[in-house]
LUMKE-433514 format. One record per residue (C-alpha): x, y, z; residue number from 1; residue in three letters. Coordinates in nm, 2 decimals, decimal comma. Layout:
N
+--------+--------+--------+-----+-----+
|     c1 |     c2 |     c3 |   i |  aa |
+--------+--------+--------+-----+-----+
|      X |      Y |      Z | NUM | ala |
...
+--------+--------+--------+-----+-----+
***
This chain:
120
+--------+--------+--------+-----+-----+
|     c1 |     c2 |     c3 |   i |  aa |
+--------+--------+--------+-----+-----+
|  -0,68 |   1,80 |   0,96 |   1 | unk |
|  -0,48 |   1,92 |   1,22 |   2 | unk |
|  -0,09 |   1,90 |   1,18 |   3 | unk |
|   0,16 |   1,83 |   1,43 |   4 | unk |
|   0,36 |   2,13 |   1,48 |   5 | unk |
|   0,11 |   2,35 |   1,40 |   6 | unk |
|   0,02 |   2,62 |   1,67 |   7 | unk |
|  -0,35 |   2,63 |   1,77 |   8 | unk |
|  -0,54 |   2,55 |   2,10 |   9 | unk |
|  -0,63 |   2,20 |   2,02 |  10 | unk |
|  -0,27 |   2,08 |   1,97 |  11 | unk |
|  -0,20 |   2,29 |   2,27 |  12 | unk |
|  -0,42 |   2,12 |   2,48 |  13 | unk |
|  -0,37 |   1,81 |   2,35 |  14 | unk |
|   0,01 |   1,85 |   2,41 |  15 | unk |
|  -0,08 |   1,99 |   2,78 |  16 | unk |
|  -0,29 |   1,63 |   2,82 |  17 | unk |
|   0,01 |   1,42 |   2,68 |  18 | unk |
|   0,28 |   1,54 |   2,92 |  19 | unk |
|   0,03 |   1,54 |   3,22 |  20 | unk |
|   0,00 |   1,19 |   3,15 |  21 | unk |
|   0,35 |   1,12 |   3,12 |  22 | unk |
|   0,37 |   1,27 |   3,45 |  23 | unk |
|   0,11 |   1,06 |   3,62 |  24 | unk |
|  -0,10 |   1,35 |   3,75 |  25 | unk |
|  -0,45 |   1,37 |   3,73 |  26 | unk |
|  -0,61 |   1,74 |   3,61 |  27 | unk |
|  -0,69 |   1,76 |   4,00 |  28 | unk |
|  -0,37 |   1,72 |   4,07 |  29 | unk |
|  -0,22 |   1,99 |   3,80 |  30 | unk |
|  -0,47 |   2,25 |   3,81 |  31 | unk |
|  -0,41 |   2,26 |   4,22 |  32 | unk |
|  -0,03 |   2,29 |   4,15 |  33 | unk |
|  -0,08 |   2,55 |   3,88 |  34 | unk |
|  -0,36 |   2,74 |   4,02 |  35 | unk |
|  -0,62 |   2,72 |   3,82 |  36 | unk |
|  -0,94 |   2,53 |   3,86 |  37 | unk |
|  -0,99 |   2,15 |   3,71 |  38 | unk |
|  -1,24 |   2,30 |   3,51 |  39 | unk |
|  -1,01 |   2,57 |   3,32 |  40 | unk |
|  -0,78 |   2,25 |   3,28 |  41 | unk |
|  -1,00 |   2,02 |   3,13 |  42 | unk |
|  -1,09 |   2,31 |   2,86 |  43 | unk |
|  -0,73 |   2,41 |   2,81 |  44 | unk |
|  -0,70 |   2,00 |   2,72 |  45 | unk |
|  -0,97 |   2,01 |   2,49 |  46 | unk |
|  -0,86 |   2,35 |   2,30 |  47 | unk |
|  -1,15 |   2,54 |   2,41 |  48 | unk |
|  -1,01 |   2,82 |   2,59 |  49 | unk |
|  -0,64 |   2,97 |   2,57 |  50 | unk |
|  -0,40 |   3,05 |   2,86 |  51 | unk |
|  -0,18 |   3,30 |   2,96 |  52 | unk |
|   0,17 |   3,30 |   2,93 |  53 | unk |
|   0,24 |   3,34 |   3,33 |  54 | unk |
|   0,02 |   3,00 |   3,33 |  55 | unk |
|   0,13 |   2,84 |   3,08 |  56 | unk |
|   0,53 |   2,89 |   3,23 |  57 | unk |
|   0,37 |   2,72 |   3,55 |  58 | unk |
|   0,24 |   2,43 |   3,36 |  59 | unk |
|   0,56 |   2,39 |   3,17 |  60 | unk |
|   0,76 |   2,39 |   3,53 |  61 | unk |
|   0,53 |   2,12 |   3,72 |  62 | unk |
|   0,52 |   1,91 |   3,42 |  63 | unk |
|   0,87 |   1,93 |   3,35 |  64 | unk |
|   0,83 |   2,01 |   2,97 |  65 | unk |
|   0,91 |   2,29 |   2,77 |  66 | unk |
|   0,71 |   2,54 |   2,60 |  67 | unk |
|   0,82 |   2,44 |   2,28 |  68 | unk |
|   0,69 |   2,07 |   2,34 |  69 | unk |
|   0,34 |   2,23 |   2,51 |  70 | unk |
|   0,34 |   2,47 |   2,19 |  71 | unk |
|   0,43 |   2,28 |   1,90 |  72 | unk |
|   0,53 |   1,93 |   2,04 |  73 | unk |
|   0,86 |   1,94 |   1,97 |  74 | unk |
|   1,14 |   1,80 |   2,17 |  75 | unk |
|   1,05 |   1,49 |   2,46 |  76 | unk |
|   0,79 |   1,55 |   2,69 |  77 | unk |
|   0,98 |   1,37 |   2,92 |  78 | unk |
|   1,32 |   1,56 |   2,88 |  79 | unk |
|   1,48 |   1,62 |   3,21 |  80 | unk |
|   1,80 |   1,68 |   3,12 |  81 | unk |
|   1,78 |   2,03 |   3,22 |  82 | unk |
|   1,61 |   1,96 |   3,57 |  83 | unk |
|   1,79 |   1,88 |   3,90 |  84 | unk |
|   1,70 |   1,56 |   4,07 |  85 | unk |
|   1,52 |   1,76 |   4,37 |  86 | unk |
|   1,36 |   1,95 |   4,09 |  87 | unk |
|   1,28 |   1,61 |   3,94 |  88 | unk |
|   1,16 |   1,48 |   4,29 |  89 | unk |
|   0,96 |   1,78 |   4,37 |  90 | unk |
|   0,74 |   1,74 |   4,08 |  91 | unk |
|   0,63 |   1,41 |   4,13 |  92 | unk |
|   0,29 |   1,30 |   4,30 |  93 | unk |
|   0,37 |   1,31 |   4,65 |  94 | unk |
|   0,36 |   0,87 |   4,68 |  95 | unk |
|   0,59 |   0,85 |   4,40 |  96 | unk |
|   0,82 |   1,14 |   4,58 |  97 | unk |
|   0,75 |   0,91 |   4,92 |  98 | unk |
|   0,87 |   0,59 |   4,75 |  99 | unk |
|   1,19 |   0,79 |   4,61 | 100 | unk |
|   1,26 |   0,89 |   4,96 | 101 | unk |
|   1,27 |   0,55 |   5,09 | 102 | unk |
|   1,48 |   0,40 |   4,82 | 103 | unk |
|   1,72 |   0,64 |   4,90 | 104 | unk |
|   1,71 |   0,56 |   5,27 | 105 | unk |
|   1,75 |   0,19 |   5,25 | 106 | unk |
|   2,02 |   0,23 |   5,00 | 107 | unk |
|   2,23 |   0,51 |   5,20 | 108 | unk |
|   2,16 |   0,26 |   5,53 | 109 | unk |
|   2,28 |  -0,05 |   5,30 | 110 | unk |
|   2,58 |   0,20 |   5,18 | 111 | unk |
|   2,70 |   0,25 |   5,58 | 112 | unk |
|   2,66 |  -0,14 |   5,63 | 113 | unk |
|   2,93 |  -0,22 |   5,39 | 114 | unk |
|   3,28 |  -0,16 |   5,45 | 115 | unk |
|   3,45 |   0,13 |   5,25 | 116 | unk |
|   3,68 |  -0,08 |   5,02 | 117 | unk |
|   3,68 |   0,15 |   4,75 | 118 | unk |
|   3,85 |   0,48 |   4,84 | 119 | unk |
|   3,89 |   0,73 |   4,55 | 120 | unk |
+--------+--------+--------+-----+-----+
***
């Protein structure tokens, strides 16, 4: 039995799937941002193959983890506390990133309709 913490490609992969998730991305989707093809993905999920460490820093980045979390799944897998919100934005499937930009639209125009009445 397989324990958490414990470094092998199964866990890896597993911990790769989890955090892929969290980031609503399909392994279409990821493996196009990381360069590599769905296939290689899908076995990297399932522990069958190994990755590089150049690849394995691109997975970390679009998925906003950190290697400790792909490696040994330690720490939150959704942990941005070290990202900036363009960062942040960037990363996300481009409707999600779309919907972000017109929230922030509508609430900057809203912003300009109101008086100032606060001034700091």
């Amino acid at each position: 039995m397989r324990k958490k913490g414990e470094l092998s490609m199964y866990n890896i992969g597993s911990n790769i799937r989890t955090a892929r998730k969290r980031a609503d991305l399909t392994q279409e989707e990821l493996s196009e941002k990381v360069g590599v093809t769905p296939q290689y993905l899908s076995d990297l999920e399932r522990g069958l193959v190994g990755t590089s460490v150049p690849t394995l820093v691109r997975i970390c980045t679009m998925l906003n983890v950190s290697s400790d979390f792909i490696l040994f799944g330690k720490g939150d897998a959704s942990d941005d506390s070290n990202a900036t919100l363009i960062e942040r934005i960037q990363r996300l499937p481009k409707y999600k990133a779309d919907m972000v930009e017109t929230s922030l639209n509508v609430l900057l125009e809203a912003m300009d309709m109101e008086p100032d009445k606060h001034k700091y």
